[in-house]
Wavefront OBJ file of the C-alpha trace (Angstrom):
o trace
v 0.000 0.000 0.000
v 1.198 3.756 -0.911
v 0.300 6.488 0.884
v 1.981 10.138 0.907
v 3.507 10.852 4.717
v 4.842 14.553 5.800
v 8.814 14.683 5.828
v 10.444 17.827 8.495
v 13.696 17.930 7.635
v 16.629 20.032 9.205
v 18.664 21.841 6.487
v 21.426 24.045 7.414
v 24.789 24.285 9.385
v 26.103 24.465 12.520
v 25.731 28.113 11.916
v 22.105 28.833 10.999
v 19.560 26.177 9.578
v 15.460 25.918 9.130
v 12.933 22.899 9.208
v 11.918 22.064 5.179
v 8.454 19.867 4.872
v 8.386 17.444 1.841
v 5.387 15.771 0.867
v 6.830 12.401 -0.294
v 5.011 8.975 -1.182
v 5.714 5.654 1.234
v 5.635 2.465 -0.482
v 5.305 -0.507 1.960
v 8.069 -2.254 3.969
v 10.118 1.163 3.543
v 12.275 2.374 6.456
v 13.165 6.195 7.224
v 16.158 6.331 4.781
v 14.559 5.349 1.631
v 12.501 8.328 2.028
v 15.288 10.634 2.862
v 16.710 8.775 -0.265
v 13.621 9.731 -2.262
v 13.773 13.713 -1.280
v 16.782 13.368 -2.527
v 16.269 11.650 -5.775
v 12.741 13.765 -6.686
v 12.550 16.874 -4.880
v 15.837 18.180 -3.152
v 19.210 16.880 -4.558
v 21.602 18.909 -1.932
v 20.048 17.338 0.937
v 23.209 15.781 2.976
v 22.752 12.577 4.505
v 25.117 10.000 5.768
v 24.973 6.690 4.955
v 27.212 2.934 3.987
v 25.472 -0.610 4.496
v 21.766 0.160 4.856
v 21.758 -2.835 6.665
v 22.192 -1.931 10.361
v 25.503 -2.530 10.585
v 27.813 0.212 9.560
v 26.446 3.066 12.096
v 27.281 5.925 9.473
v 23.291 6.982 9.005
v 22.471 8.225 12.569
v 19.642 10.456 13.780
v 16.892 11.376 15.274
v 13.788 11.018 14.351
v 10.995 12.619 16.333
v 13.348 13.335 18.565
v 14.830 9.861 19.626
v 18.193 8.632 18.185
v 18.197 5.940 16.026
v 19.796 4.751 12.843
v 17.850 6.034 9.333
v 18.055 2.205 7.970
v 16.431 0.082 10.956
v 13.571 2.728 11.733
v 10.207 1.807 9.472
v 8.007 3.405 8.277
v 5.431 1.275 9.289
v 6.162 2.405 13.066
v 4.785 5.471 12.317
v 0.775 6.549 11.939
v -0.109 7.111 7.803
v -1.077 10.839 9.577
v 1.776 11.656 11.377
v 4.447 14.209 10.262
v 7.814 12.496 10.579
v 10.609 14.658 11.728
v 14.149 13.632 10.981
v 16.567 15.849 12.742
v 21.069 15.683 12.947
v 22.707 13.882 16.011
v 22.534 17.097 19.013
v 25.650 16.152 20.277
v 27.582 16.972 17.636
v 28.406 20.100 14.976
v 26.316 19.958 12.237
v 28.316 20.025 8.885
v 25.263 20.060 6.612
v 21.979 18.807 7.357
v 21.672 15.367 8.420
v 25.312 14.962 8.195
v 27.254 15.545 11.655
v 30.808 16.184 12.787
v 31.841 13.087 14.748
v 35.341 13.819 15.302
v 35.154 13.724 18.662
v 34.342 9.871 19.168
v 37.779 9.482 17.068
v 40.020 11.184 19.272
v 38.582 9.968 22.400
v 38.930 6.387 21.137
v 42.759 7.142 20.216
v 43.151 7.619 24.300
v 42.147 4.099 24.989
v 45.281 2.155 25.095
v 44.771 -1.416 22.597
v 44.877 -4.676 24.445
v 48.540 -5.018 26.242
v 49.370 -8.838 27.527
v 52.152 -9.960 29.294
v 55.447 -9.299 28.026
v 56.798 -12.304 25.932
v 53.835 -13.445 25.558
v 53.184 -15.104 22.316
v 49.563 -15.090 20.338
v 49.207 -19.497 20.421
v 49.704 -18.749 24.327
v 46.596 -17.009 25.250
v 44.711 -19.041 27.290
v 41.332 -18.012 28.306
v 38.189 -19.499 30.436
v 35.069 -19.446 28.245
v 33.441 -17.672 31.140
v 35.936 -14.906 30.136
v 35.052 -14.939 26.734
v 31.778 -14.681 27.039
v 31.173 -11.733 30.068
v 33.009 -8.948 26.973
v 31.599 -11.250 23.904
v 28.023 -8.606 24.674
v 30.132 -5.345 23.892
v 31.765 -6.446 20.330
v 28.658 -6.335 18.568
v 29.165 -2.206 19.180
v 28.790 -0.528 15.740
v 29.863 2.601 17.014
v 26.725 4.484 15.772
v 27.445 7.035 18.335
v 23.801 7.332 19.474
v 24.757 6.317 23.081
v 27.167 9.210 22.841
v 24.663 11.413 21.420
v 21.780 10.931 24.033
v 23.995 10.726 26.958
v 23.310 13.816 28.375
v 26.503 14.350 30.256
v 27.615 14.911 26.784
v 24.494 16.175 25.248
v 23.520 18.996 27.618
v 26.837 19.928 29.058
v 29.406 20.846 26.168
v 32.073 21.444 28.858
v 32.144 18.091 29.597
v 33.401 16.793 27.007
v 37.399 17.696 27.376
v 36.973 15.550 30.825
v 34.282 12.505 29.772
v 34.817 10.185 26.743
v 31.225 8.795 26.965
v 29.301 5.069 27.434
v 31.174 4.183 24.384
v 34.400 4.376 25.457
v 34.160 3.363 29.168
v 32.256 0.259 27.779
v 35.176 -0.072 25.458
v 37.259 0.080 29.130
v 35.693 -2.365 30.446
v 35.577 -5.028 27.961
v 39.836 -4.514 28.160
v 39.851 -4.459 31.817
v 37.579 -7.812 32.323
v 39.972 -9.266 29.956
v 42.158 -11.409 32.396
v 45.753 -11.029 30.482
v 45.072 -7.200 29.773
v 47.830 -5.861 32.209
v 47.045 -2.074 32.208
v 45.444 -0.229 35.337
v 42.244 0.432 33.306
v 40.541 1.197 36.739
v 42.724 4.324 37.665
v 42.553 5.483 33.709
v 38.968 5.325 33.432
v 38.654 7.439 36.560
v 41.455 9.664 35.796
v 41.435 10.041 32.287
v 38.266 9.195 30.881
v 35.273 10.935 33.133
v 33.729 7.613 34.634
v 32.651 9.554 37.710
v 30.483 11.564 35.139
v 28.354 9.089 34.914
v 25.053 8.413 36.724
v 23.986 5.124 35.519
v 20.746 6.793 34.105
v 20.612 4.565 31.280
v 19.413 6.474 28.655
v 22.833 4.608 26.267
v 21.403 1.095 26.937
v 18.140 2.496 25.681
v 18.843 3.795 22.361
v 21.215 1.266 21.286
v 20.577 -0.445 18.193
v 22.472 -4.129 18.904
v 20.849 -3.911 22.738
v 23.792 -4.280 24.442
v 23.311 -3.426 27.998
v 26.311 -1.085 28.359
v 25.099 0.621 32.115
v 23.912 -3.365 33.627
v 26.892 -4.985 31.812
v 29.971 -2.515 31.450
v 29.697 0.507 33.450
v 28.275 -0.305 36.473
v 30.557 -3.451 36.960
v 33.773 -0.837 36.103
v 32.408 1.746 38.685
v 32.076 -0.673 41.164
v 35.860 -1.996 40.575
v 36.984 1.277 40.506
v 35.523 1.891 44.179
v 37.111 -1.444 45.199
v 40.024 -0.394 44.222
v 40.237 3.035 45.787
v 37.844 2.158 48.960
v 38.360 -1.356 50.055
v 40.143 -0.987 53.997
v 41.826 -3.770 53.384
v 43.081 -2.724 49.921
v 44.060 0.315 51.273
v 45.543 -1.725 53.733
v 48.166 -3.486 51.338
v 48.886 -0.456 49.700
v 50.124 0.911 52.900
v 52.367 -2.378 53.722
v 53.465 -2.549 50.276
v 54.681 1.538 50.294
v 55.985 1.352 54.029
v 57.877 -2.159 52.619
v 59.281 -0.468 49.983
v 60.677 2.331 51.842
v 62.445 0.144 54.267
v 63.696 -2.374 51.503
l 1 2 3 4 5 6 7 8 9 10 11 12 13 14 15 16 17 18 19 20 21 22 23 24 25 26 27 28 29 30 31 32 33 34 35 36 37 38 39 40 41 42 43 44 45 46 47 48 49 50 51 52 53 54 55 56 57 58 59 60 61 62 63 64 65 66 67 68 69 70 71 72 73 74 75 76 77 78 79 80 81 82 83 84 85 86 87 88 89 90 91 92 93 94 95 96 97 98 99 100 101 102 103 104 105 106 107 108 109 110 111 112 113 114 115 116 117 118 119 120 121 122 123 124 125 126 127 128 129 130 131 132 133 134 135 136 137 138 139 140 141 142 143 144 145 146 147 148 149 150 151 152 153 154 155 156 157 158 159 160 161 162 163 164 165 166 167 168 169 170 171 172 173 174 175 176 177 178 179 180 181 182 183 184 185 186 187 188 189 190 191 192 193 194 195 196 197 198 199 200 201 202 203 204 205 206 207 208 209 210 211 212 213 214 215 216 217 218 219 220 221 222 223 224 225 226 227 228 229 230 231 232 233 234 235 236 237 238 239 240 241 242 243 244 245 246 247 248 249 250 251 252 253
């Protein structure tokens, strides 16, 4: 069935910018970015978009449509009432290069400042040896596309612009914590994500696990289990304890 649906779409910059409306036909099983695709092809050729797989798996065509984040390609049509006007809006997060199309940079350079996987010295590649347990509790947080809609609704990051020099976002502490469950990663990814990435920030609101698109449970499953090993490690008496033999030990030895 065809039926003509109301488009609001956000054209302009990061500098100045205005809703257009597009009257565009809907043909069934269609999902947002077809009909972006189709303003494009009939009615406004300029109109920026990002976009790769169309398959859910690439992350390049995120947005928001009536105000929630999601990705263009998994968000149908047939979600939406025949009636309703359908506004597709750029990721607020981020500077708006044209239109849909946003400046992601950011995610880039923050993921640069997570150190890669770091095993024991000497250790060779056919000597890893790991529990399927092990396997299994970061398996969850590899299926990350790195949409960036966790990033964008996260409203440390969203609402608070000065944040983000101090706070790296869900993606990257998640990203943390799949290295520092990893049991021959050898890096203090406790201290760093404290430290160095914003964890404190963080209030376990949620609102990441809710808008991402392969439902990985990044507050349950990542950064409430980091938060709580960081306080273990700072807080624990009896860790605090050690630390004290072991610095009193060393001064004597």
């Amino acid at each position: 069935m065809t039926y003509d649906a109301t488009f609001r779409v956000w054209r302009g910059d990061d500098e100045e910018g205005e809703f257009a409306d597009y009257t565009v036909p809907v043909n069934e099983g269609e999902v947002v970015l077809d009909i972006i695709h189709r303003i494009q092809a009939t009615q406004q050729p300029d109109l920026a978009v990002r976009w790769n797989c169309k398959a859910g798996k690439c992350g390049s065509c995120s947005a928001e449509v009536n105000g929630k984040p999601r990705l263009l390609c998994m968000t149908r049509m047939s979600t939406f009432l025949d009636t309703e006007t359908i506004t597709v809006t750029p990721l607020r997060t981020f500077p708006i290069i044209k239109d849909l199309v946003t400046d992601v940079s950011f995610n880039y350079e923050k993921a640069r400042k997570v150190p890669s996987f770091t095993p024991p010295p000497g250790l060779e590649p056919g000597d890893y040896r790991m529990q399927q347990i092990d396997v299994e509790r970061s398996q969850e947080f590899r299926k990350c596309i790195e949409c960036f809609l966790c990033q964008n609704t996260c409203h440390v990051l969203r609402d608070h612009e000065e944040n983000k020099p101090k706070f790296s976002g869900p993606r990257f502490l998640m990203r943390i914590a799949e290295l520092d469950m990893h049991p021959l990663d050898t890096l203090d990814r406790k201290k760093a994500a404290q430290d160095e990435h914003g964890l404190g920030y963080c209030n376990i609101t949620k609102c990441c696990t809710e808008v991402c698109p392969e439902h990985i449970k990044i507050t349950d499953n990542a950064l409430i289990p980091l938060k709580e090993r960081v306080i273990d490690e700072k807080y624990d008496p009896l860790l605090a304890l050690g630390r004290v033999f072991r610095k009193d030990k060393a001064k004597k030895g």
